[in-house]
C-alpha positions as CSV (number, residue, x, y, z in Angstrom):
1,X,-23.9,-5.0,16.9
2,X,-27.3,-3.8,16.6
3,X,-30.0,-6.6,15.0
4,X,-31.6,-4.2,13.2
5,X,-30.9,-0.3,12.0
6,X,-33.4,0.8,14.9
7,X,-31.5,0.2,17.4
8,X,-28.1,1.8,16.4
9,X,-27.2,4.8,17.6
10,X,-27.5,8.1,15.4
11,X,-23.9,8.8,14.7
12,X,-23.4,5.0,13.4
13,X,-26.3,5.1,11.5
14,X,-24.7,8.4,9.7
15,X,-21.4,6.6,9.4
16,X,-23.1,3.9,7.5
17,X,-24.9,5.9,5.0
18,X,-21.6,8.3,4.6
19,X,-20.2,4.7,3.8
20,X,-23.2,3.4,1.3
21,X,-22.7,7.0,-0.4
22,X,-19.1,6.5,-1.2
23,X,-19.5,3.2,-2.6
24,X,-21.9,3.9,-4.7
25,X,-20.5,7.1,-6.1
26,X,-16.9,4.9,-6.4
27,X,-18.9,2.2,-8.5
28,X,-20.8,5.2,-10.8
29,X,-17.2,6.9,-11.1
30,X,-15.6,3.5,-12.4
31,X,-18.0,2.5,-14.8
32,X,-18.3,6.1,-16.2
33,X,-14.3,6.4,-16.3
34,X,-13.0,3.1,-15.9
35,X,-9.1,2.1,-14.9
36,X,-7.0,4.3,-16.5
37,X,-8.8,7.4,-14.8
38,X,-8.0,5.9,-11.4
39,X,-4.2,5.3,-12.7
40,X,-4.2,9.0,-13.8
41,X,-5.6,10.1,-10.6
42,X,-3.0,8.1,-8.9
43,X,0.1,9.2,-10.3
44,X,-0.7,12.7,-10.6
45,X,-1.5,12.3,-6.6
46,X,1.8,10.4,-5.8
47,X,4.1,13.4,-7.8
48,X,2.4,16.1,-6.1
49,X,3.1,14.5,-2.7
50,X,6.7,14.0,-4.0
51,X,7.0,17.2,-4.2
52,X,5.3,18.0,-1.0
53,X,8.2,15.5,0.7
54,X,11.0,15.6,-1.5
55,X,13.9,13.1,-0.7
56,X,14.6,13.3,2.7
57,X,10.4,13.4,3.6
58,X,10.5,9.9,1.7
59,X,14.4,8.9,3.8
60,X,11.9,9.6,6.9
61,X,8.9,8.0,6.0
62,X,11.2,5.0,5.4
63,X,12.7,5.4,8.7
64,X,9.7,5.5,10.9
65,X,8.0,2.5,8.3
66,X,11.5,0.4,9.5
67,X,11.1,1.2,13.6
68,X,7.4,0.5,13.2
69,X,8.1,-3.0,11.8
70,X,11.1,-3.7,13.8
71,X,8.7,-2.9,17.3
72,X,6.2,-5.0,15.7
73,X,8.4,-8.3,14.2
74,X,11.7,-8.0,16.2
75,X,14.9,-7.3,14.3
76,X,15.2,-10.9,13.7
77,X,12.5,-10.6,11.2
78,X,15.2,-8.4,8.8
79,X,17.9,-11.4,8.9
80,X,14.3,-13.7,8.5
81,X,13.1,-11.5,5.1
82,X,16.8,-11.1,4.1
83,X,17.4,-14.7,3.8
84,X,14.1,-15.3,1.7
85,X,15.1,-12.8,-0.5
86,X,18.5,-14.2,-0.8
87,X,17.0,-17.9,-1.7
88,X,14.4,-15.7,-4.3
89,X,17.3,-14.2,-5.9
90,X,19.5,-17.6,-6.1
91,X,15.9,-19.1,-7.9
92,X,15.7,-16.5,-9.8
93,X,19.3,-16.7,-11.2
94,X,19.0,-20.8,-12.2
95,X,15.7,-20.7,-13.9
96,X,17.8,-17.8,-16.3
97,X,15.5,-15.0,-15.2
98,X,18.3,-13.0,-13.7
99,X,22.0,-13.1,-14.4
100,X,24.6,-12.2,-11.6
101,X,24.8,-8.6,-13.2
102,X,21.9,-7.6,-13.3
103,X,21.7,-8.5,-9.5
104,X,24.2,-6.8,-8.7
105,X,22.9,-3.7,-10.6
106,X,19.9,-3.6,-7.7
């Protein structure tokens, strides 16, 4: 990386004012709307893409998510997460939190 700004190249130099721009208009945008404007923002964004994919979009999604991982971790990594999960649930369950039923119910 460049010591100073001088000796970046053009398109970087765009990139990071693009970059100072957005952040700055994020920050203004929060304090002028605060947190439940992004929450709005959010979940009217996530049902219009559920619309966009409907059900089997999302079954995809999940699939390609799943192969992603499993060429990432190996598919020992499911029985690995499986098993924490299992030992989560069985905590979960002793300290009251949970009774059997309602696990099974997931």
């Amino acid at each position: 990386m460049p010591e100073n700004k001088r000796d970046m190249p053009d398109d970087e130099k765009v990139h990071e004012a693009y970059q100072e721009l957005g952040r700055k208009g994020g920050e203004a945008t929060s304090e002028k709307y605060g947190p439940e404007f992004y929450r709005e923002i959010g979940q009217k964004g996530g049902e219009t893409r559920k619309e966009e994919l409907g059900h089997e979009g999302y079954q995809e999604l999940g699939q390609k998510g799943g192969e992603a991982v499993k060429e990432k971790y190996g598919p020992e990594f499911y029985s690995e997460i499986g098993e924490k999960g299992g030992e989560a649930r069985k905590e979960q369950m002793a300290r009251g939190e949970i009774t059997r039923d309602e696990d099974e119910d997931l």
